[in-house]
C-alpha beads as a LAMMPS data file, in Angstrom:
LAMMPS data file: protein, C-alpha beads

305 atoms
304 bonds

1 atom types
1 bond types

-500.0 500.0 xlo xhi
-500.0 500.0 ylo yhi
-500.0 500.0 zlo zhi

Masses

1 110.0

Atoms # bond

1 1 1 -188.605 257.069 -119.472
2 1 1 -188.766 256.655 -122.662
3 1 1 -191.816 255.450 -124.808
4 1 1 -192.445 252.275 -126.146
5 1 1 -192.495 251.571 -130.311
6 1 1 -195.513 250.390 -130.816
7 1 1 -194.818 250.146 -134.991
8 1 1 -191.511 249.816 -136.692
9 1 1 -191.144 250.468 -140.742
10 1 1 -187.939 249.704 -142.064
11 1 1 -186.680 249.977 -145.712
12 1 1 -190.611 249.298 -146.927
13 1 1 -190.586 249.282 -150.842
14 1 1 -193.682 248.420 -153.090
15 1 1 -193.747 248.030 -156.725
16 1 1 -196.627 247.232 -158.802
17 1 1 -195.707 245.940 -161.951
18 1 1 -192.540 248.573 -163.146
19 1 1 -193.515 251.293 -160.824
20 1 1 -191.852 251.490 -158.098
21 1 1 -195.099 252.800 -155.523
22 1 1 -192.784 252.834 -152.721
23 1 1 -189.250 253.663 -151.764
24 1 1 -187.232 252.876 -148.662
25 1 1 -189.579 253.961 -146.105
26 1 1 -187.816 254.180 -142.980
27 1 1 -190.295 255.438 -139.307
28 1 1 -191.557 253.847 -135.779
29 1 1 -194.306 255.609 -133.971
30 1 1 -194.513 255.105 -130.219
31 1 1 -196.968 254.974 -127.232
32 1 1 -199.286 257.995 -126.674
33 1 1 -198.351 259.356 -130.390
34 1 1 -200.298 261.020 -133.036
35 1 1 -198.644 260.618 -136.367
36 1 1 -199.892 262.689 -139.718
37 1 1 -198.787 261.147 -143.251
38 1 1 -199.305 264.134 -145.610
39 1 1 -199.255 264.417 -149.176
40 1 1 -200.538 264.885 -152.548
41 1 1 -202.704 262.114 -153.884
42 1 1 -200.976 259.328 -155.514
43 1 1 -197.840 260.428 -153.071
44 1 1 -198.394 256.905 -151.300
45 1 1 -199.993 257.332 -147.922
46 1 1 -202.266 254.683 -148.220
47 1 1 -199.925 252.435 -150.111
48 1 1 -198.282 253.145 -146.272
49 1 1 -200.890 251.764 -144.496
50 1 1 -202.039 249.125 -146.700
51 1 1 -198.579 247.124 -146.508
52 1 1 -199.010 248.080 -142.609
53 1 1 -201.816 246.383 -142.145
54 1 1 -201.197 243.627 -145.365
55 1 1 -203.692 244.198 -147.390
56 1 1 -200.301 244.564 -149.611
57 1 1 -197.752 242.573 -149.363
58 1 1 -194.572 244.653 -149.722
59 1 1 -191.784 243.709 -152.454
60 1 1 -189.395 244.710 -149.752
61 1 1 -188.639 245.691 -145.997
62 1 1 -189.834 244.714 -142.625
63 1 1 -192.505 246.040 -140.652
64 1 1 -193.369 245.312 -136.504
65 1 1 -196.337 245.921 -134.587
66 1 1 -195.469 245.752 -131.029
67 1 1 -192.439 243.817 -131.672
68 1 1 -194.060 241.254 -134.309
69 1 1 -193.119 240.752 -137.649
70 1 1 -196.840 241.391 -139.572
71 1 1 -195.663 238.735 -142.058
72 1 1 -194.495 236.117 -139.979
73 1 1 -196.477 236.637 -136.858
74 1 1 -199.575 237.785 -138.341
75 1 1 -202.282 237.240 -135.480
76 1 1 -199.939 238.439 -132.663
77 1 1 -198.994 241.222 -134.829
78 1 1 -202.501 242.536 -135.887
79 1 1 -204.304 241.563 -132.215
80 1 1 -204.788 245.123 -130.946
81 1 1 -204.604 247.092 -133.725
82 1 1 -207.568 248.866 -135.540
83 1 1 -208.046 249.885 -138.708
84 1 1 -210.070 252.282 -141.162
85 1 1 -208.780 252.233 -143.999
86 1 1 -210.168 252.353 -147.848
87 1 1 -213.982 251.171 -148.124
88 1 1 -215.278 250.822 -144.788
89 1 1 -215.787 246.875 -143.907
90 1 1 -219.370 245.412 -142.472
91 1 1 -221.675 243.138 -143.371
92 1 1 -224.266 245.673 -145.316
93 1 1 -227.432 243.124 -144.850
94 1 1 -226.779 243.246 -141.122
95 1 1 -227.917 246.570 -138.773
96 1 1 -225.133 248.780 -137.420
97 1 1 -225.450 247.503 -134.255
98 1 1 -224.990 243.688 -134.784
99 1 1 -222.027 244.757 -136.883
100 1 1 -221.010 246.248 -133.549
101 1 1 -221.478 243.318 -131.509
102 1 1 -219.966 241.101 -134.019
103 1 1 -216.851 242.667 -134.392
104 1 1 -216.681 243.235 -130.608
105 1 1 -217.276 239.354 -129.664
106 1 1 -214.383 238.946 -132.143
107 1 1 -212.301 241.024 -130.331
108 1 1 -213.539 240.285 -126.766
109 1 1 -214.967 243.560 -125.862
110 1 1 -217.421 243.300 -123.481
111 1 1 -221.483 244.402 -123.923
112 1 1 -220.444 248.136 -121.697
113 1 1 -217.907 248.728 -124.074
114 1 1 -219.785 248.077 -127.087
115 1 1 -222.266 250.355 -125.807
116 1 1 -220.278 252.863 -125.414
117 1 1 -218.670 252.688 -128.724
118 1 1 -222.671 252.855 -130.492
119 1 1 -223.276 255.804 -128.352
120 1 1 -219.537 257.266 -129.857
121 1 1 -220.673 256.882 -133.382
122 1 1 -223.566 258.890 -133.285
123 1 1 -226.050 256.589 -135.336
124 1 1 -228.460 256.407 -131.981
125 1 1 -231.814 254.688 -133.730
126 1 1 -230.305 254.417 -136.822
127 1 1 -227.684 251.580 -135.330
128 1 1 -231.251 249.408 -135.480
129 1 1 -231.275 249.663 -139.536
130 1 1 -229.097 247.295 -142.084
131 1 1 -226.084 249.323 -143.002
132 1 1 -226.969 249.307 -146.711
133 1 1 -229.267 251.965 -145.999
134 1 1 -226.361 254.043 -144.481
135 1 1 -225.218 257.305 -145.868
136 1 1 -221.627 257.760 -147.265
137 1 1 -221.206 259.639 -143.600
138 1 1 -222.891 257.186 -141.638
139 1 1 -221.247 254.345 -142.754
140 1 1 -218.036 256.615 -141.674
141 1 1 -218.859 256.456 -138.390
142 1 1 -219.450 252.795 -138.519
143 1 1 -216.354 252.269 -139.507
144 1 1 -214.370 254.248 -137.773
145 1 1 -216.598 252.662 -134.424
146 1 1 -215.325 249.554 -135.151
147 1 1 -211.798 250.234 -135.950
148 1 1 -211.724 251.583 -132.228
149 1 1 -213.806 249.173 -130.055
150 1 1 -211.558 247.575 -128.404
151 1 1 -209.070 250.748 -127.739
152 1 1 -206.251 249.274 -129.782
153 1 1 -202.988 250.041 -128.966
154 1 1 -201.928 250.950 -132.609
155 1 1 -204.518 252.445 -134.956
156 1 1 -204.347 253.250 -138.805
157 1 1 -206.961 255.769 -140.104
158 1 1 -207.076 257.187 -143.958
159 1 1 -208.881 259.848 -144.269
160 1 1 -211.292 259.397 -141.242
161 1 1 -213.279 262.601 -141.614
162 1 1 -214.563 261.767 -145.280
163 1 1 -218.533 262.068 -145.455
164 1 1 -218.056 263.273 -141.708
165 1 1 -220.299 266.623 -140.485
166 1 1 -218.725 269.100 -138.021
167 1 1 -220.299 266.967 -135.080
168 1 1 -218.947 263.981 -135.997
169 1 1 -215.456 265.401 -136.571
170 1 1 -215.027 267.277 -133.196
171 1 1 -216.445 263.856 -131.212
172 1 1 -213.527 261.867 -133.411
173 1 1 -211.000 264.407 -132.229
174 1 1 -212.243 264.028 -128.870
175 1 1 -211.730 259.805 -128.975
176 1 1 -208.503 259.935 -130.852
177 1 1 -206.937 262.269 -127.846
178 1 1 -208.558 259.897 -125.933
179 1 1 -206.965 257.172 -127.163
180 1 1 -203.949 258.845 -127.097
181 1 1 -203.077 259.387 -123.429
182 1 1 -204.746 255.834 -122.771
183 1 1 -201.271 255.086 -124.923
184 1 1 -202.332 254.244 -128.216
185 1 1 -200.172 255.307 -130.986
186 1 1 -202.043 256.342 -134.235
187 1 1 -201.049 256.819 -137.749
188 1 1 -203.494 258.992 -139.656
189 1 1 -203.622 260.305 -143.130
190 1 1 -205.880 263.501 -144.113
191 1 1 -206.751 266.474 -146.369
192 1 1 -207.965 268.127 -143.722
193 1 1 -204.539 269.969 -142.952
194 1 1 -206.279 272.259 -139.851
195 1 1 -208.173 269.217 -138.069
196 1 1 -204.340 267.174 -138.820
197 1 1 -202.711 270.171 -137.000
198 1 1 -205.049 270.043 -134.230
199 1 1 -204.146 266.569 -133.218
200 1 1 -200.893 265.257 -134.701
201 1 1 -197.680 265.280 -132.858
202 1 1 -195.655 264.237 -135.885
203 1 1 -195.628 264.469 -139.341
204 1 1 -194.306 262.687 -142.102
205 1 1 -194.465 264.335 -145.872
206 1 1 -194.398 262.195 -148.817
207 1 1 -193.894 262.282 -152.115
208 1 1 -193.232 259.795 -155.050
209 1 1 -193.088 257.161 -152.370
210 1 1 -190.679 258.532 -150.379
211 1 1 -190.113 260.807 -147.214
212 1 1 -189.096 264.021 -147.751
213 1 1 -189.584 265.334 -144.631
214 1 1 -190.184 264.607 -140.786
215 1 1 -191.113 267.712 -138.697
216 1 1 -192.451 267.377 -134.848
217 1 1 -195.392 269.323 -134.086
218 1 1 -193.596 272.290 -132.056
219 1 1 -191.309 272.630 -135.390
220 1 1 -194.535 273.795 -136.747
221 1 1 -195.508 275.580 -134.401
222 1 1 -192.901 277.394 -133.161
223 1 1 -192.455 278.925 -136.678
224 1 1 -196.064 281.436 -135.228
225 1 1 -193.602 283.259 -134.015
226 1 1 -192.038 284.349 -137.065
227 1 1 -191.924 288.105 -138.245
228 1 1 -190.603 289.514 -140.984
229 1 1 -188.803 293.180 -140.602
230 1 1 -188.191 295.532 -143.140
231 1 1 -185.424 298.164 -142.191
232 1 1 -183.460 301.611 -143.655
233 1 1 -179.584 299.889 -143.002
234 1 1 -179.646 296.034 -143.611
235 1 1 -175.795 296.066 -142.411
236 1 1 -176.642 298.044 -138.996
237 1 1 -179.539 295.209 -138.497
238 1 1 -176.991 292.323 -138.938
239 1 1 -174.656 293.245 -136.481
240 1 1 -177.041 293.609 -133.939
241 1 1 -178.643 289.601 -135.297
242 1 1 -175.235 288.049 -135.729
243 1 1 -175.005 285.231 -132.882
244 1 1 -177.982 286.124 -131.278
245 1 1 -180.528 284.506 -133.375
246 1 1 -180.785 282.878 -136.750
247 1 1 -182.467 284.741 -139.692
248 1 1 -182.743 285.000 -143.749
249 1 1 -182.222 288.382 -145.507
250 1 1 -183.695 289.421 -149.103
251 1 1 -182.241 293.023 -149.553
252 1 1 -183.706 295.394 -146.656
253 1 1 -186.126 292.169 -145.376
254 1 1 -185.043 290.426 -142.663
255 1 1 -187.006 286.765 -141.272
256 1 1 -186.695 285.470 -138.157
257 1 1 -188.429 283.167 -135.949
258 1 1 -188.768 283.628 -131.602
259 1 1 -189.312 281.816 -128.772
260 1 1 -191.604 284.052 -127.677
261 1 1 -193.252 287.563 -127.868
262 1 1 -190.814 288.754 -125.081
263 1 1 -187.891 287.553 -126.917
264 1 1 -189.563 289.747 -130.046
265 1 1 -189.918 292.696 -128.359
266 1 1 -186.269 292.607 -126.766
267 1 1 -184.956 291.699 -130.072
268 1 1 -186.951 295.092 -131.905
269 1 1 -185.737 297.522 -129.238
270 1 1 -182.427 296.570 -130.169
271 1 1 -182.954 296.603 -133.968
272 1 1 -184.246 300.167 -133.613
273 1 1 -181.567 301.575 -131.980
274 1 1 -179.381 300.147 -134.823
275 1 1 -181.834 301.019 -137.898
276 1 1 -185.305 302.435 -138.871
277 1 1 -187.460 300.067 -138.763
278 1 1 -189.583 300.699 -141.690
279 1 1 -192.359 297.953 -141.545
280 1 1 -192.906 294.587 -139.357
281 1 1 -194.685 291.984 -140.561
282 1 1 -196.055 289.092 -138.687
283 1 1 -195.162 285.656 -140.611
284 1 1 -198.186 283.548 -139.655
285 1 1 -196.972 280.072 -140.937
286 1 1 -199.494 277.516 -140.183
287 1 1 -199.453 273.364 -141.395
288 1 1 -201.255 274.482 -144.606
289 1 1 -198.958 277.220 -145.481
290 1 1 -196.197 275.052 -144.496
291 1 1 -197.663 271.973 -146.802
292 1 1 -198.192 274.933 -149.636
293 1 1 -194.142 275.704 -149.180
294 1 1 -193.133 272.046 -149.536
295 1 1 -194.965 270.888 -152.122
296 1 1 -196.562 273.848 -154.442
297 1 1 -200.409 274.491 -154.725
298 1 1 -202.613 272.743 -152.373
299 1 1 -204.805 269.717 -153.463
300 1 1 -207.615 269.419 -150.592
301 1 1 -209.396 267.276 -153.126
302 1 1 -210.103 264.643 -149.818
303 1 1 -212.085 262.236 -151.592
304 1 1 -208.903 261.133 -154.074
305 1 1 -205.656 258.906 -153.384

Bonds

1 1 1 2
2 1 2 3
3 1 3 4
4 1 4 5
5 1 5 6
6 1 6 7
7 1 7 8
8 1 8 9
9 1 9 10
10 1 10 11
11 1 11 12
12 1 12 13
13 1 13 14
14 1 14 15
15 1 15 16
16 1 16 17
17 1 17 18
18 1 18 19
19 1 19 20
20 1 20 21
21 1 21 22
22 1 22 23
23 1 23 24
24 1 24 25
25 1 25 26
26 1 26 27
27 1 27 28
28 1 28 29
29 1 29 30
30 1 30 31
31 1 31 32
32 1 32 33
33 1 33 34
34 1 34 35
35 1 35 36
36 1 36 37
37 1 37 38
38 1 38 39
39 1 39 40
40 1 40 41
41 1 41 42
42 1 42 43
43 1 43 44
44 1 44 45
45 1 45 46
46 1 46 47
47 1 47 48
48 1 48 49
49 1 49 50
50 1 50 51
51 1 51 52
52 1 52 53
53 1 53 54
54 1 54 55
55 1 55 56
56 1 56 57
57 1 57 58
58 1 58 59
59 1 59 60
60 1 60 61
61 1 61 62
62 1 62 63
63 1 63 64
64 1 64 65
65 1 65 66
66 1 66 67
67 1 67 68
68 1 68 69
69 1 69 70
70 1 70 71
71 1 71 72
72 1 72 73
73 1 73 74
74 1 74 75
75 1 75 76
76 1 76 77
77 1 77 78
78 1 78 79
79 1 79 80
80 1 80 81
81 1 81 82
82 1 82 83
83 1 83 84
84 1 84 85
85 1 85 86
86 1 86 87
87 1 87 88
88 1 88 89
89 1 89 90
90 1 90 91
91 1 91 92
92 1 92 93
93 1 93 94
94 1 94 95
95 1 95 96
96 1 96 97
97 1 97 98
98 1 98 99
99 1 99 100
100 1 100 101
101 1 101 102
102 1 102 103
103 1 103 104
104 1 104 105
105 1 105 106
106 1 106 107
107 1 107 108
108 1 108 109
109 1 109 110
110 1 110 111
111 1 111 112
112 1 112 113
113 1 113 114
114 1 114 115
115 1 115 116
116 1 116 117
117 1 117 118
118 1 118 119
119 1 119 120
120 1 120 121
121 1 121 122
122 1 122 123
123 1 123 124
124 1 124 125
125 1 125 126
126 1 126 127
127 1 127 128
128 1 128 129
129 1 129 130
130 1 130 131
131 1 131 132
132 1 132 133
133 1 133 134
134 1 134 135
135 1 135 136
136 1 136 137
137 1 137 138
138 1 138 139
139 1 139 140
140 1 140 141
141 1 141 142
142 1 142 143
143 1 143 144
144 1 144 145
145 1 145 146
146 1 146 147
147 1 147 148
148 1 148 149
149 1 149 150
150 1 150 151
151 1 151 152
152 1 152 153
153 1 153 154
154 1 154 155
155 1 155 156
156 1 156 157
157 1 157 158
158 1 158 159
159 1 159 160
160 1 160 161
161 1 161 162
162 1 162 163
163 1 163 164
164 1 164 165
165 1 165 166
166 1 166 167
167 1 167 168
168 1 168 169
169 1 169 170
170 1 170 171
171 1 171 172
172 1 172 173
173 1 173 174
174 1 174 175
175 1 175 176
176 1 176 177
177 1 177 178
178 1 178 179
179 1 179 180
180 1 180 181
181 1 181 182
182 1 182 183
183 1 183 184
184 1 184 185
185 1 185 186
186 1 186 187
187 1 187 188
188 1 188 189
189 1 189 190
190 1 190 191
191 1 191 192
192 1 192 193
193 1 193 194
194 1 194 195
195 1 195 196
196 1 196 197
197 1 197 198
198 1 198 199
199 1 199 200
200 1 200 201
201 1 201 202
202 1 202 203
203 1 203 204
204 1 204 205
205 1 205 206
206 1 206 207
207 1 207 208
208 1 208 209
209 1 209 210
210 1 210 211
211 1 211 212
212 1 212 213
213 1 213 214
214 1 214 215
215 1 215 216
216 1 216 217
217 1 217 218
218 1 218 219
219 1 219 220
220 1 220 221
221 1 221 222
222 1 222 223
223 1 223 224
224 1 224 225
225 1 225 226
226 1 226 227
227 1 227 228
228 1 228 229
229 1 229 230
230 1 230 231
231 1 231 232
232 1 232 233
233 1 233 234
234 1 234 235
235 1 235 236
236 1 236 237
237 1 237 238
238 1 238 239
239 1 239 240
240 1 240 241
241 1 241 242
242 1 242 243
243 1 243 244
244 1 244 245
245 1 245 246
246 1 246 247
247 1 247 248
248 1 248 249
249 1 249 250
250 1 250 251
251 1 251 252
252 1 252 253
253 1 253 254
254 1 254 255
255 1 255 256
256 1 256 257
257 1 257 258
258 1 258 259
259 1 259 260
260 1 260 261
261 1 261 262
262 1 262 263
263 1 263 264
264 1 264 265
265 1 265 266
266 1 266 267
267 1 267 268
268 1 268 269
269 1 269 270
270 1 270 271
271 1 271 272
272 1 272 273
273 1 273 274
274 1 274 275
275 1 275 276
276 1 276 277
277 1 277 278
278 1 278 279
279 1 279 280
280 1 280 281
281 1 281 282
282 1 282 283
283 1 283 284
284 1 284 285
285 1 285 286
286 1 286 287
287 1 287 288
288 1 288 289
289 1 289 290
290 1 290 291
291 1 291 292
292 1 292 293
293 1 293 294
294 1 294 295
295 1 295 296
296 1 296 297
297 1 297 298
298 1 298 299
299 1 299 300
300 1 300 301
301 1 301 302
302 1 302 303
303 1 303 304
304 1 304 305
């Protein structure tokens, strides 16, 4: 069966004053999905989410949460959907705790949830004091608490792990997968390129307002099985290669990427009947390396946009 769009972006432009922030951005994200926007900073991730959730209002294009234009059905098209995104928002004079309860008699969540949620967010006695006392990390987990009380069906996070410590990440990852196969469908932009490959099913790369490039999750990964084989008679090699599997050559180097180690080691025995194999090299290509290939040197600066 297939999966329900939960958010539809199509042709979303944005320009501020004669810049042009955004350009024809064209994706839906579905049920029980995990989408990663990557990119430099300035690329326009959170321009993304901010016309998602219409803090901006676009210059052009529609967008649909759960079938509602945000625009011109903005209540039906927000109710379920949670947001972090920017500054945290709470009142600061208040404790972390009525915060809680505030936002969760707003969105109908009863007291067991909202206990639940304070005991997600890690704050324990701490929940008791006014949240202008918080730390940059505390208030984090405020935040991000409240953007998921009420298990929203869509869910827009920018860089959720800012001010976060290890704890606090790994119990985030833990509710997000959570989330996810209770058939939420979250859109989530990050520095942190290893915690984004641990969780995303999707990714979208941006740059200059535009996507570049949309790879699924086993694209990446299936690229861990990637070697790269240097060998005596580059000719000999490619006769054995041709039609069997794809692959790149530079002189007496050949890439190429497998299913699976059993498909490698079939593959070798037949190289090395053909050629000497001189050297084999395993081409470990992880999200990181992959973002360093797309767009140049990598900026893990996470606290800019």
């Amino acid at each position: 069966m297939d999966k329900k769009e939960i958010l539809s972006v199509q042709n979303l432009c944005m320009t501020i004053g004669k810049k042009k922030i955004l350009k024809e951005i064209d994706f839906s994200s579905y049920e029980a999905e995990i989408i990663g926007l990557l990119g430099p900073n300035g690329s326009g991730k959170s321009t993304i989410m901010k016309c998602i959730s219409t803090v901006y209002i676009p210059t052009k294009g529609t967008i649909r949460i759960n079938g509602h234009n945000v625009m011109e059905e903005h209540d039906l098209a927000m109710k379920g959907c949670g947001i972090s995104i920017e500054g945290p928002v709470y009142y600061p004079h208040m404790s972390g705790m009525d915060n809680l309860k505030l936002i969760g008699s707003y969105k109908g969540v009863k007291k067991e949830k909202i206990d639940e949620i304070a005991d997600f967010s890690g704050l324990g006695d701490r929940l008791k004091d006014s949240v202008k006392t918080y730390s940059l990390g505390m208030k984090q987990r405020l935040s991000l608490s409240m953007a998921i009380i009420n298990d929203p069906k869509l869910i827009l996070l920018d860089e959720p792990t800012n001010g976060l410590d290890p704890d606090a990440v790994f119990s985030l990852r833990e509710e997000l997968l959570r989330l996810k196969e209770k058939g939420a469908s979250i859109l989530i932009s990050s520095h942190s390129l290893g915690e984004m490959e641990k969780i995303c099913d999707r990714f979208l790369f941006i740059k200059n307002g535009e996507i570049i490039c949309e790879l699924g999750a086993e694209q990446v990964y299936d690229k861990l099985h990637t070697y790269r084989i240097v060998v005596d008679h580059i000719t000999s090699a490619e006769r054995i290669l041709a039609g069997q599997i794809p692959y790149k050559k530079m002189n007496n180097m050949i890439e190429c990427s497998f299913q699976n180690e059993n498909e490698f080691a079939a593959m070798i025995r037949q190289l090395s009947n053909a050629a000497q194999i001189l050297s084999i090299e395993h081409a470990h290509i992880d999200l990181e390396t992959l973002y360093k290939e797309i767009y140049g040197d990598y900026d893990d600066t996470a606290n800019k946009k």
